[in-house]
N, C-alpha and C positions, 0 to 999 in steps of 0.2 A: 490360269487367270486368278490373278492373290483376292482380287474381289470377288469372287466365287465362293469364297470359303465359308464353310458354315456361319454360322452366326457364334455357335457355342465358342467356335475351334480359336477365331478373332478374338473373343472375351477372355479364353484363357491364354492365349497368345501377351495381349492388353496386360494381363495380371503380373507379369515376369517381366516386362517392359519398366526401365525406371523412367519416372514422371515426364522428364524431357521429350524422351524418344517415343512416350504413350502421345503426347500434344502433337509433336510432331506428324507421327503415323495417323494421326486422325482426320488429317492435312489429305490423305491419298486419294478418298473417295469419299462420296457420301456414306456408303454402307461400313467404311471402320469409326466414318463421324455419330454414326448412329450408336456403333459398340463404345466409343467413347465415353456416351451419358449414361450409359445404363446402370441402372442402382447400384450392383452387385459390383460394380468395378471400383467404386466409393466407398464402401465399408469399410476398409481398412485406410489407414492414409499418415504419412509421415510427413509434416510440415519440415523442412529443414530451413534453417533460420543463421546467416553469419554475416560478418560484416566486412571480413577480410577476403582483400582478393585471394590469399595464400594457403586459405582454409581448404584443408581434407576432403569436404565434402560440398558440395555444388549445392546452392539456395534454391528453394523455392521461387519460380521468378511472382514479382507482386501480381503482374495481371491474372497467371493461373491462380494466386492464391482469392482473387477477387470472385474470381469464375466459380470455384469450389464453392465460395463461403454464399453466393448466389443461388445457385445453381445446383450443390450437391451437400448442402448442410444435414439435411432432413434424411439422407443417405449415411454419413459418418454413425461407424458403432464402434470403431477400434481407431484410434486419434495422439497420436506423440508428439512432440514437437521437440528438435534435435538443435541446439541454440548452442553459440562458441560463447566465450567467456565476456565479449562485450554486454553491454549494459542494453544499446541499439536492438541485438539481436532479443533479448531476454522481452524487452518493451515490445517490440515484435508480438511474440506468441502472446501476450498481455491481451494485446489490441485483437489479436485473431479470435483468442477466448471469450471476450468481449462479442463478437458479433455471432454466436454459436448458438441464437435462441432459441432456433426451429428445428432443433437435434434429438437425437436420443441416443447419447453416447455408451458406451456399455465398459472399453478400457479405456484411460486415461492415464500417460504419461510424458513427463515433462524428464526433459533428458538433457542436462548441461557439458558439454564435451568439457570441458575447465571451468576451474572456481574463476570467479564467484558469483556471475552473470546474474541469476534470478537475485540475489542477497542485494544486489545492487537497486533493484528496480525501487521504485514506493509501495509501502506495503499495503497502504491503503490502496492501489494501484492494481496490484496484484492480487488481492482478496478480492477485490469487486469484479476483478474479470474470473477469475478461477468459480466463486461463487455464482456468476451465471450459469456456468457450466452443473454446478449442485444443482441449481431450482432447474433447469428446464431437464435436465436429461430423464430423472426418475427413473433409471434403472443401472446405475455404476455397478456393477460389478469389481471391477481391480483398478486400484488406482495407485502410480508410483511419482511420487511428487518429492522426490527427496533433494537436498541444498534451495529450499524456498524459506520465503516469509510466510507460508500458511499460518493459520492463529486456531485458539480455541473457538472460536466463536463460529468460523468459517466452518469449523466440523461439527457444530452444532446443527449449522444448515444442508451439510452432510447427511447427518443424520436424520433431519429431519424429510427430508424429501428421499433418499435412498434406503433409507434402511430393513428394507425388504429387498434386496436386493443384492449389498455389498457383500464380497465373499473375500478380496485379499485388499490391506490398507500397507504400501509401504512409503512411511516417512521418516526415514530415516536425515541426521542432519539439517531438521525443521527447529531452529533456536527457541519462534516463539506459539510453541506446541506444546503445555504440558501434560502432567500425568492427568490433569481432571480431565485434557480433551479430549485426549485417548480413551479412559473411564466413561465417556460419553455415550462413546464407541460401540466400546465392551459393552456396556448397559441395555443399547438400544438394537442392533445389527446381530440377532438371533442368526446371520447365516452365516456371520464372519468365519472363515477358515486359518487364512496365513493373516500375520501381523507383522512386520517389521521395521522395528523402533531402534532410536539411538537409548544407551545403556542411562544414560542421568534421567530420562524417562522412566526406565524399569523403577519402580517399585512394590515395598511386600503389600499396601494396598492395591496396588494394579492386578497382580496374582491372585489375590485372594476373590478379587471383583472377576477376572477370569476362570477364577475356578465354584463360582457360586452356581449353586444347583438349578437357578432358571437360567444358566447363560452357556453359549455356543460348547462344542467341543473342537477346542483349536487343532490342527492339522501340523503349523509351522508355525512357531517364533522364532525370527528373525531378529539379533542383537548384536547393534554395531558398537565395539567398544572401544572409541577412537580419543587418542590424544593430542590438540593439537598443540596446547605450549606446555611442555612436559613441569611437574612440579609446582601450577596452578590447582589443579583442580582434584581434589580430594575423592576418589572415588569409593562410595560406602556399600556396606557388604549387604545383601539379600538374606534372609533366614532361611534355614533348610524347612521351617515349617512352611512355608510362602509357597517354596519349590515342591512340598510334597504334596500343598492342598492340588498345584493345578497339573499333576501328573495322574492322583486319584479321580479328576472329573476329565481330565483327555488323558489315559493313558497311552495312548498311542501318536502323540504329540513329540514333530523334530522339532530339537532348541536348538538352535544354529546362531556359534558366537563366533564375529569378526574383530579381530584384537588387530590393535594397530598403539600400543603402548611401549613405553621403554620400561627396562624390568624393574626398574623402582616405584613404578606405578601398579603391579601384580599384587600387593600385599595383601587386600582383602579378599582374592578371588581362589575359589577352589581351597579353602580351608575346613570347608562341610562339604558332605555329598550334593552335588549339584547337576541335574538330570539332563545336561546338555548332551547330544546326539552327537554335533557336527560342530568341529573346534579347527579355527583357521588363524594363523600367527604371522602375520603379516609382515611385524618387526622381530629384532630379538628375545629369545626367552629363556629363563634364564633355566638351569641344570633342577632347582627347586622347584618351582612352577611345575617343570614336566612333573616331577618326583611323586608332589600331588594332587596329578592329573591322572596318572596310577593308582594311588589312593581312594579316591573322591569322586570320580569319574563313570559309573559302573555300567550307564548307559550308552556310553561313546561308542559310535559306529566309524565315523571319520575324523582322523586327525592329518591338520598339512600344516608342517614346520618350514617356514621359510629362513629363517636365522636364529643360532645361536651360539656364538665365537667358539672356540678351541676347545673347551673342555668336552672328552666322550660321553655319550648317552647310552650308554650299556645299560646300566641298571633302570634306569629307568624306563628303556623303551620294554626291557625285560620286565618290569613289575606292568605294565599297559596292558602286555599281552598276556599276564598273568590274571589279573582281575578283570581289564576290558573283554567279556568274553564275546559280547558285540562287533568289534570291530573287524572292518570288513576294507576298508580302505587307509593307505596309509601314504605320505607325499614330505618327503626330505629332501632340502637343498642349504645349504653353506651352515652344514653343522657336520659333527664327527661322529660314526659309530664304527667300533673294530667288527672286523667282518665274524668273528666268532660271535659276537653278540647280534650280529641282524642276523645269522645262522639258525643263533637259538630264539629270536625274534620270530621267524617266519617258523621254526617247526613247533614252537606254542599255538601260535594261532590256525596254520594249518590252511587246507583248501578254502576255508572261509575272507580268508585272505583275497578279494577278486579286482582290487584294484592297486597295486604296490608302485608307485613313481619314486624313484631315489636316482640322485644326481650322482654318477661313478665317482666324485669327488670327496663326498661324504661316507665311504666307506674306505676304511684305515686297515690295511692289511696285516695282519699277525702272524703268529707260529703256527695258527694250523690253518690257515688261509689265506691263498690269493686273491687277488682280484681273477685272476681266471680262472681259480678255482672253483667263485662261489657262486657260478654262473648255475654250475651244472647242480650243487647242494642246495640250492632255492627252489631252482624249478624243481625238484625231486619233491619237494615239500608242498610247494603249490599245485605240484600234480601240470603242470603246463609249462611252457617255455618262457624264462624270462632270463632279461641283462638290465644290468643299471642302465638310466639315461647319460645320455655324453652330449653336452654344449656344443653346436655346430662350429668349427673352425673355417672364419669367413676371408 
């Protein structure tokens, strides 16, 4: 008898259940309508928000979400909202945020499957609703609000109502967010851990305001360095004194850079020693860049090359593993290296080597290796069994 079942066993049953088939099953008896309402099955909760019949993912239908905002508000502590790129759907989570008084929310994120959806709404619009959610919650913990209109002002009331509390802020591709809102941040939110910012953000007062002696020890910076109309926007260099204040007050701080630029936009970056951990190239880069990245680099734990055209990376994956004596992870696809140089690539760096992805296309076979040779000469190295990755043939 399904209505027999414990009470616990139905709740965590409920918890695995996606929203539909949860409304549904609560339809069966009074005793799963009972496990329905129960606090603990509200704490987390994904609004999903589209406007298209042809969308990926199946909406919230409005009457559940009326029932929730009724009925189960004062319960949400963990809260996203998943919005396709219409404007309808973005005004959606707007209007939901908006009625979120009797809350105490703890994670908050706003989640755009495509541009430009939240950019579209009114900003005034969108501040007044996101900022209900600042004053009533009083205890944010992690909040990821990236591609909005958020403002300085809006993180002032951030801060003012949270900041005993906030521990990770990621806004990344927030336009009108600057470095003072950020500064705010930094100033007031003593428990702040991760931060992740778009790079026109970053500056050497931001740094140095994170590395002053009554303020946090960051855990993660997070820095998105994206280009969207290539040869607008001038990107300016960061001082190594900046980088070294806020490594001497968090020494044990990951700087995680996402590069999304074309290689005539690289010019100022990695010209000083610059304490980034985890380095991600998402477009082309160019042979100097990497070069150095070997130089300049000496904290680098993780690098992943997604492109760089025709020319090989011998020397320079070889100067990485010469100076990077960190790194530990490494991820190539649609660039070239002779297999005698990722040879000598992997027996520099050695068993410390524990994560190695390379596409079997990216290694360029020579005189003293094959490709099925350098199966068995790597893994000798790495002390375990590895092959290149190979693109499924569909």
């Amino acid at each position: 008898d399904w209505g027999s079942l414990p009470h616990h066993v139905v709740l965590r049953i409920f918890q695995y259940l996606p929203l539909i088939d949860r409304a549904r099953a609560s339809s069966v008896c009074r005793k799963w309508n009972e496990v329905f309402h129960v606090p603990d099955l509200w704490r987390k909760f994904e609004f999903e928000l589209n406007q298209s019949a042809t969308s990926y993912f199946k909406s919230t239908h409005p009457d559940l979400i009326q029932q929730i905002i009724k009925k189960h508000a004062t319960h949400l502590q963990y809260v996203s909202f998943k919005v396709d790129s219409s404007t309808e759907s973005a005004e959606a989570a707007c209007d939901i945020l908006s009625h979120l008084v009797n809350c105490s929310i703890q994670t908050l994120g706003l989640i755009s499957t495509a541009k430009p959806s939240f950019m579209n709404v009114s900003k005034s619009h969108f501040v007044s609703a996101l900022t209900v959610v600042f004053v009533n919650s009083k205890s944010l913990s992690s909040i990821k609000i990236e591609d909005t209109p958020v403002d300085d002002p809006s993180l002032k009331i951030l801060v003012a109502n949270n900041s005993d509390t906030l521990r990770l802020l990621k806004m990344s591709s927030c336009p009108h967010v600057s470095s003072d809102g950020i500064l705010c941040v930094a100033d007031h939110c003593q428990g702040l851990r991760e931060l992740a910012l778009n790079y026109y953000i970053l500056s050497d007062e931001l740094l140095l305001a994170l590395s002053s002696e009554t303020h946090v020890h960051l855990e993660h910076l997070r820095i998105d360095v994206v280009s969207e109309n290539p040869g607008e926007v001038e990107f300016h260099a960061i001082k190594k004194q900046s980088w070294d204040a806020l490594i001497k007050h968090s020494p044990g701080v990951n700087v995680v850079m996402y590069f999304f630029l074309y290689e005539e936009e690289f010019e100022v970056f990695f010209r000083e020693e610059t304490p980034v951990t985890h380095l991600y190239f998402g477009r082309s880069v160019s042979k100097a860049v990497l070069g150095r990245i070997g130089l300049n680099c000496p904290r680098l734990i993780e690098l992943v090359v997604c492109a760089n055209g025709l020319q090989t990376l011998d020397a320079e994956l070889i100067c990485i593993a010469e100076r990077c004596r960190n790194l530990t992870s490494l991820g190539l696809s649609e660039c070239e290296v002779s297999c005698s140089a990722f040879v000598d690539f992997v027996r520099l760096c050695g068993k410390r080597l524990t994560h190695l992805s390379v596409m079997e296309d990216v290694l360029v076979p020579d005189s003293n290796y094959s490709l099925e040779e350098i199966h068995t000469e790597v893994s000798k190295y790495l002390g375990r069994i590895w092959s290149p990755d190979v693109l499924p043939i569909w």
